[in-house]
C-alpha positions as CSV (number, residue, x, y, z in Angstrom):
1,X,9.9,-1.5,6.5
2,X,10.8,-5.1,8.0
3,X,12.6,-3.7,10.9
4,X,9.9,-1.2,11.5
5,X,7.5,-4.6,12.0
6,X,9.7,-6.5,13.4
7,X,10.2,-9.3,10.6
8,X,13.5,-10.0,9.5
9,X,14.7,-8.5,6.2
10,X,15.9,-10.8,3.6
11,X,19.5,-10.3,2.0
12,X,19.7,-8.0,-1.1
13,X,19.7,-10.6,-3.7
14,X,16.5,-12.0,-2.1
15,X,15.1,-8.7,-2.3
16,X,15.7,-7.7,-5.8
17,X,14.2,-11.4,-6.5
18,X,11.2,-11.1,-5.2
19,X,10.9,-7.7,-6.8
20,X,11.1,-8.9,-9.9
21,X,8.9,-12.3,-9.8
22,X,6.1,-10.2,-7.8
23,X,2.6,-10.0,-9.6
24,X,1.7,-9.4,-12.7
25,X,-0.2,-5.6,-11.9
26,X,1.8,-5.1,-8.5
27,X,3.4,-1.7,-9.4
28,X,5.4,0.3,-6.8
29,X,5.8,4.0,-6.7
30,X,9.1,5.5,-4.8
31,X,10.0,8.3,-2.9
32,X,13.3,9.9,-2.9
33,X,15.4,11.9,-1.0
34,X,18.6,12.7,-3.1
35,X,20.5,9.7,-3.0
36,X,18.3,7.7,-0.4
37,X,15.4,6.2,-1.0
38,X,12.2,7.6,1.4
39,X,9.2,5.5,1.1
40,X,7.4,3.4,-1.4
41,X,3.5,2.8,-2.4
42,X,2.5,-0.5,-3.5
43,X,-0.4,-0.9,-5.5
44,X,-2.6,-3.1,-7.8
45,X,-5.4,-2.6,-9.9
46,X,-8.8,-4.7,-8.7
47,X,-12.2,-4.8,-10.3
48,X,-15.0,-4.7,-9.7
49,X,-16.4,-2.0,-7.5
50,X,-20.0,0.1,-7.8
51,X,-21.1,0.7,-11.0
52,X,-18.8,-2.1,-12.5
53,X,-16.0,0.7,-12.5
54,X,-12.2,-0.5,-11.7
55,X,-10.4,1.0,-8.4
56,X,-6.7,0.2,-7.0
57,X,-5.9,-0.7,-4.0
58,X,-3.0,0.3,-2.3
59,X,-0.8,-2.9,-0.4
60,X,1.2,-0.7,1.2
61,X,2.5,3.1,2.2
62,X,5.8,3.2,3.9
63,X,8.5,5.8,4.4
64,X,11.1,5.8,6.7
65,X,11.3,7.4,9.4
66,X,14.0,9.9,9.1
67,X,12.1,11.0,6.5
68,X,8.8,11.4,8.1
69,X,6.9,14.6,8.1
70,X,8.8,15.5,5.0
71,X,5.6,15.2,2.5
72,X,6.9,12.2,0.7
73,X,3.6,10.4,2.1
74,X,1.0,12.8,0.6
75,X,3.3,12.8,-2.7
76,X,3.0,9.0,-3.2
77,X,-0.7,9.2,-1.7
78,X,-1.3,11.8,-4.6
79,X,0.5,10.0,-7.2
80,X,-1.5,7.0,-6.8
81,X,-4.6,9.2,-6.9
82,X,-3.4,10.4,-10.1
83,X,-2.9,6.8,-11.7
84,X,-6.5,5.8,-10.8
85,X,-8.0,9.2,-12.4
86,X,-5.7,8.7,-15.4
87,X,-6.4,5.5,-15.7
88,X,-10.6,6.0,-15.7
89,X,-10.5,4.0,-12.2
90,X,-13.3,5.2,-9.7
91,X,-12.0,4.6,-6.3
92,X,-8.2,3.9,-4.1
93,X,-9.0,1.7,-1.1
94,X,-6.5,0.7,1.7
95,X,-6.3,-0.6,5.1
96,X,-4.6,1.0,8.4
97,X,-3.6,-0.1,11.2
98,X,-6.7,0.9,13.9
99,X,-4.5,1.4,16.8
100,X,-2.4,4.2,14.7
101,X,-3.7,7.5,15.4
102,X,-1.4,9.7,13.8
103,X,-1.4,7.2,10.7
104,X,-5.7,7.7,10.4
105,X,-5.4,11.3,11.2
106,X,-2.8,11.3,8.1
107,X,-5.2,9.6,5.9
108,X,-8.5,11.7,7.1
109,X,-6.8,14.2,6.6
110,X,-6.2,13.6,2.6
111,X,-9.7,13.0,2.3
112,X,-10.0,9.4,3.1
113,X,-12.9,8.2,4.6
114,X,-13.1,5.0,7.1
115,X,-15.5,2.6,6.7
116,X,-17.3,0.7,9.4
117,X,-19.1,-1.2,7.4
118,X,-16.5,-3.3,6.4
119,X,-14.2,-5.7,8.0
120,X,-11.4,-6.8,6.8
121,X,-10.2,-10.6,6.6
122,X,-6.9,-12.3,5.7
123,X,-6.5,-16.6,5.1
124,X,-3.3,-17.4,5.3
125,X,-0.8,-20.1,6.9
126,X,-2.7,-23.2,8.2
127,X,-6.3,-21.7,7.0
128,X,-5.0,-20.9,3.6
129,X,-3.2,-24.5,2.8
130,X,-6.4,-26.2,4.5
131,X,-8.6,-24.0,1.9
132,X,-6.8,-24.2,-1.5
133,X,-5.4,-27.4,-0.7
């Protein structure tokens, strides 16, 4: 996933740390692929939405690309879809990236719907340590 946007990965051990000190209510689903691993979801729960009901929303959906085309995206899609419904959570919101047309025609195409009504923001870097600090 680093490679693929263009960040540099971290070594193993700084991996495996920052998977175990992430979040409390960050969970990650995986795909597999025998021995390899596919893809991954990453997800969290968030509240509130309409009606005072509980959604999750998913961080990321990533699989590999040898090993796109294979299903393993709908799978994970579908088993986050099944841990909101389980859970009594109303809704799974995510963002895309706009200038991906195979990636929105992926997610239309599960039933998700875009909407224009919202925009989405991010503070980080200078902003972020100007605003919280």
């Amino acid at each position: 996933m680093q490679a693929y946007y263009g960040v540099p990965c971290p070594p193993g051990a700084a991996i495996a740390a920052s998977l175990a000190g992430r979040p409390a209510g960050t969970e990650i689903l995986v795909a597999d692929a025998g021995a390899a691993l596919a893809g991954f979801a990453a997800f969290s729960a968030i509240y509130p939405g309409p009606g005072l009901a509980g959604g999750l929303f998913l961080k990321e959906l990533f699989v590999g690309a040898p090993h796109r085309g294979g299903g393993h995206g709908r799978a994970l899609m579908r088993a986050v879809a099944a841990q909101a419904l389980a859970r009594g959570l109303a809704r799974v919101d995510w963002t895309a990236d706009a200038g991906q047309p195979r990636l929105l025609a992926f997610y239309e195409a599960l039933g998700g719907a875009q909407k224009p009504d919202k925009v989405f923001f991010r503070l980080d870097g200078a902003a972020l340590a100007a605003l919280g600090g």
